[in-house]
N, C-alpha and C positions, 0 to 999 in steps of 0.2 A: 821864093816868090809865089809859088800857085797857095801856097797856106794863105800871104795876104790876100790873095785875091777872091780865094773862099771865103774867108774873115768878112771882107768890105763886099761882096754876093749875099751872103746871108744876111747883114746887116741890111742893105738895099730891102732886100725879100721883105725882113721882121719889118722895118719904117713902112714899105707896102701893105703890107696888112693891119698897119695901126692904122692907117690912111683908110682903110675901108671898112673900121671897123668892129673887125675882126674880133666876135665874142670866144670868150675862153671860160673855164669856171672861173677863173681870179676876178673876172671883172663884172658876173652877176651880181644884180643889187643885191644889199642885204633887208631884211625883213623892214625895216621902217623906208625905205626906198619905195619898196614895192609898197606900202602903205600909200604915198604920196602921188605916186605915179596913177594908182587907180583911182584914188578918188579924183586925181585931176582930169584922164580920162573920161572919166565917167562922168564928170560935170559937162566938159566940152562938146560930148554924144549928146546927153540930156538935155543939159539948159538946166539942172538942179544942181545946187550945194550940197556935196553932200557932207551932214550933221556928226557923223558918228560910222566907227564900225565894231558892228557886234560880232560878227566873227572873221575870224582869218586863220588858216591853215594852208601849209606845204601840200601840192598834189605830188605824183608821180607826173605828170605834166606841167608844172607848173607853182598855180596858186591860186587859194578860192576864198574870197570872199562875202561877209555878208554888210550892207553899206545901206546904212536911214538915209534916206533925204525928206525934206520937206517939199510935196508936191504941191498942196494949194495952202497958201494961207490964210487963215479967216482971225476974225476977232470974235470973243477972246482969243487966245493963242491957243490954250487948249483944245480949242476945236479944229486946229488946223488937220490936215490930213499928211499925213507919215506916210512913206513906202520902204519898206526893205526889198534893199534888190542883190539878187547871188552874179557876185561878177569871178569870173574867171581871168586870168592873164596867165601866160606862156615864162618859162623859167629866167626871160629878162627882164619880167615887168610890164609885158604890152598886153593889152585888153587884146582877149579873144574873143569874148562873150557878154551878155549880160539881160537879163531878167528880172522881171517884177514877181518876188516870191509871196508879196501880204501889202493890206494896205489896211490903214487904219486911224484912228482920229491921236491925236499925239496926248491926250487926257485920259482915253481909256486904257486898260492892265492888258497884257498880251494872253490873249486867249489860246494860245498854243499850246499844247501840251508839251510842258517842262518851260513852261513861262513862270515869271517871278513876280 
């Protein structure tokens, strides 16, 4: 008798923690998750679309990336003005951070060193 009763205790316990939950490594998003999560994020902080992301990597905390959006648009399009911004989010995908690293007209070459 106390085996079921630990059985159906545990099981209460585990359904409790699904209830609240309860992050594990199993249930971290995987890399296109966390893709979608910041840009949407980051749209809903901003008020910008964002176009593109030029980088993304695994932190020891987390995950960083680098995300275009188009801040003003003008006509032509070319002339609109671009921003890349380094966002950060924490190892489930939630925005911790974010920053405006360059800004720039969307027709000009990236004047960055190790630009293409």
């Amino acid at each position: 008798m106390s085996n079921t009763n630990n059985t159906s205790q545990s099981q209460s316990s585990q359904e409790t923690q699904n209830d609240n939950k309860t992050h594990t490594v199993d249930d971290r998003p995987g890399p296109m998750e966390v893709l979608r999560q910041a840009r949407a994020q980051l749209a809903e902080l901003t008020g910008m679309v964002a176009e593109t992301v030029s980088s993304f990597e695994q932190t020891e905390d987390g995950w960083s990336l680098e995300v275009e959006v188009l801040e003003l648009e003008r006509v032509p399009d070319t002339m609109s003005l671009m921003a890349g911004y380094e966002v950060t989010l924490d190892d489930r995908g939630q925005l911790t951070g974010y920053r405006r690293v360059r800004r720039y007209e969307r027709g000009r070459a990236d004047a960055r060193s190790g630009g293409r």
